[in-house]
N, C-alpha and C positions, 0 to 999 in steps of 0.2 A: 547313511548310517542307520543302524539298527534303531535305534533309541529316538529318531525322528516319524521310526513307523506307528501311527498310532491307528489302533484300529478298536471296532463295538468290544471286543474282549477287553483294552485297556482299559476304557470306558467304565465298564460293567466291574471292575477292580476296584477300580479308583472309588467310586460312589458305596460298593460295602464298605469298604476300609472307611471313610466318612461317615457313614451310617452308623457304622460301630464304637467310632470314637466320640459321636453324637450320643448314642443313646448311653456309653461310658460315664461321660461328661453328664451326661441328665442324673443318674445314680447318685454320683459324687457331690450333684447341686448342693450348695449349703452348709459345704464340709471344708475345711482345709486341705482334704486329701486333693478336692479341684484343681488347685496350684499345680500340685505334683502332677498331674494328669497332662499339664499345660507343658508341666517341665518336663517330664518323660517324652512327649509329642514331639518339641524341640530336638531332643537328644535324639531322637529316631530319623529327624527329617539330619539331623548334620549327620547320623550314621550313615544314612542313604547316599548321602555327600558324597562322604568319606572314601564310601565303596565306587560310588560309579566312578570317582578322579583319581582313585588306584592311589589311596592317601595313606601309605602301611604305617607314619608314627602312630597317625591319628586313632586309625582302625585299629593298634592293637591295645590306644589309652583306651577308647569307647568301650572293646571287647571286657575287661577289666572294671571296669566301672559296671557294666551290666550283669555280670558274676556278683560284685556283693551289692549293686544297687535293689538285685530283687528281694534278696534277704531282710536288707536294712526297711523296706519297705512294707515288706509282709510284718515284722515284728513292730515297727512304729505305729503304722495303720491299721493294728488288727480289728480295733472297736469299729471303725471306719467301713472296713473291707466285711465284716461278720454284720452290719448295718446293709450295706448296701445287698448282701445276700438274701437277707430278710426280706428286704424289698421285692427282691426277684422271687419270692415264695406267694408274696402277698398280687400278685399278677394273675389275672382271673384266670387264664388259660390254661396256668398251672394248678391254681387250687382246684379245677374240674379235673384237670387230671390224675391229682392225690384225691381226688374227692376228700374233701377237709372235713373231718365229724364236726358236730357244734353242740352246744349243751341244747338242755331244754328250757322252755320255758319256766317252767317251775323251778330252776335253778337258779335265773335270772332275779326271782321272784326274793328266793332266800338271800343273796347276795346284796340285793339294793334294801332287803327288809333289815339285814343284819347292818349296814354302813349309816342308815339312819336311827338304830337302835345307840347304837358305838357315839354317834354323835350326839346323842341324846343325853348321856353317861358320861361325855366328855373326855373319850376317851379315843385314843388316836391306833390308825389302823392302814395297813395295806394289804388289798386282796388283788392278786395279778391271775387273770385269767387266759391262758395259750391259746392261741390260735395256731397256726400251720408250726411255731419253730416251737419246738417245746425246751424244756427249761431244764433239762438234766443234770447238766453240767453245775450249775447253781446250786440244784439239789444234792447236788453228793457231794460239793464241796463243805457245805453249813446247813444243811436243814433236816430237820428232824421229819420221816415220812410216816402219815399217817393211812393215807387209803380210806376216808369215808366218805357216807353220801352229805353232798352241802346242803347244811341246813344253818338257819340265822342264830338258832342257839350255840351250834357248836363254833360258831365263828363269833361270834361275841366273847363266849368262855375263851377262847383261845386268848381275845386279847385284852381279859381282865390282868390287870396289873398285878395280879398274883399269881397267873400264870407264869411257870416256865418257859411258854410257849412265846408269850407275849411280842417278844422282840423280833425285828425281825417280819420278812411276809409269808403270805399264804399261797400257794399256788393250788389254783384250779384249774382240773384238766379231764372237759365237758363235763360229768356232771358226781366229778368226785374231787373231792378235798384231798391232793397228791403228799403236800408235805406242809408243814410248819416251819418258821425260824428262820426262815429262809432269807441270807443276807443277799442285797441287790448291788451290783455295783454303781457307782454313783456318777453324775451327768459327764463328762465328758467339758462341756461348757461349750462346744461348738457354735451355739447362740446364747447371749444373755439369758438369765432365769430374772422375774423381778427380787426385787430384794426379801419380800415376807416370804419368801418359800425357805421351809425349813429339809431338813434332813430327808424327810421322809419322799416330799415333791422332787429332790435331786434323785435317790433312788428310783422312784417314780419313772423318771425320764430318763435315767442309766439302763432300766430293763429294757425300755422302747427302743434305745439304739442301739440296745444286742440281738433285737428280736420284734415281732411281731404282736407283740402282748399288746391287752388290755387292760388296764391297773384303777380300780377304785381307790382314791387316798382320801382316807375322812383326817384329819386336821386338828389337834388336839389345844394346840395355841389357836388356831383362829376358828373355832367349831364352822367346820365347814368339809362339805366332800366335793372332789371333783373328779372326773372324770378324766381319762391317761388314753389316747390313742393318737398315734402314728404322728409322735415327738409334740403331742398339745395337750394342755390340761385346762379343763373347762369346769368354771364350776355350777354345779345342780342341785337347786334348791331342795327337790321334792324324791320322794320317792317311786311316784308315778313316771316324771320325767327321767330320773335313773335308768328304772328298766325299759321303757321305751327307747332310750341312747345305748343300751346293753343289746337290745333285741337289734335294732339298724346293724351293730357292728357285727355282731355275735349267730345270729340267722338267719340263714338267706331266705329271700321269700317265696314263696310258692314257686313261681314262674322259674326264677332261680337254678331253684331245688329239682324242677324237674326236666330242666334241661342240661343239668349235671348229672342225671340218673342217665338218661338217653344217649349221653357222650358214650 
């Protein structure tokens, strides 16, 4: 029989197909989407079933099920599925292949100058800075664009309590102040948050699992700033420590940098 001939072509199938559902599987880690990935897998090995024992009820419930299962799946998962693409942005390979611009230093500078100003003042704030996914979508649904260079005053004015501006965050994208007001969608909850995080740390961590962002949250209940990347918030004391954890995420280093050029 056909189907007892196994030879290196099968072989060499078999192990991408695993490979792929491996490295799937790795994406999804952490997510509830994971089940589904388990349960999809499932359904695919009974379709394979289905097909090679010539099983026509089966095959044409299966066929039917896979028509609106992928729909129900894209629309339920989207935070999920727009998460895990992120991921795949933030994959060295690819960001030398976009080559990913990055602010400067001096941007850096204003940024952690301005978040311990704001905490000084007691006054609560989020500045989300882009990395490879940028934030469009967000921006043109709720925020006001400004287009200027970031400096600690104009980011402090922004989120004096008399501003208009106030509500809402900031998005920076390299070494310009893009918009204002900007509403973030809020966590998902796929892991616990502890219980003192307020509104601001759930948005905080709603931008990181739509994207790739960096998010400074200073903390107006518990005067404190911390640091937002890739689904963690960390908090830092000082200002010096700020841009130094700004500079690691945000700049690549020499060596880096010049072997992204040479790509």
């Amino acid at each position: 029989m056909d189907f007892l001939k196994f030879g290196l072509k099968d072989l060499l199938d078999i192990l991408i197909v695993w490979a792929l559902f491996y490295q799937i599987l790795k994406l999804f880690r952490g997510t509830r989407t994971a089940y589904i990935v388990f349960g999809l897998t499932g359904l695919a090995v009974v379709a394979l079933l289905a097909q090679f024992l010539n099983l026509e009820a089966l095959n044409s419930i299966i066929q039917g099920v896979e028509t609106v299962g992928v729909l129900a799946i894209i629309i339920i998962f989207q935070p999920e599925i727009r998460r895990v693409l992120a991921n795949l942005g933030r994959t060295p390979w690819l960001r030398q292949l976009l080559r990913e611009p990055h602010p400067e230093l001096g941007t850096l500078h204003e940024v952690a100058r301005a978040a311990f100003q704001l905490r000084s003042m007691g006054l609560g704030a989020l500045l989300v800075l882009e990395r490879q996914v940028e934030l469009e979508d967000l921006i043109e649904e709720s925020g006001v664009r400004l287009d200027a260079q970031v400096t600690a005053p104009l980011l402090v004015s922004i989120f004096l309590k008399t501003s208009p501006l106030h509500d809402g965050a900031v998005i920076i994208r390299q070494n310009r102040v893009v918009a204002a007001r900007v509403i973030l969608p809020l966590y998902s909850g796929a892991h616990p948050l502890p219980e003192e995080f307020g509104t601001r740390h759930k948005a905080a961590m709603g931008v990181m699992e739509h994207s790739d962002a960096v998010v400074v949250v200073v903390s107006e209940e518990r005067n404190e700033v911390r640091l937002g990347h890739d689904l963690q918030l960390e908090r830092v004391d000082t200002e010096v420590d700020l841009i130094q954890k700004l500079k690691a995420l945000l700049i690549p280093e020499p060596e880096e940098a010049e072997t992204s050029l040479a790509a």
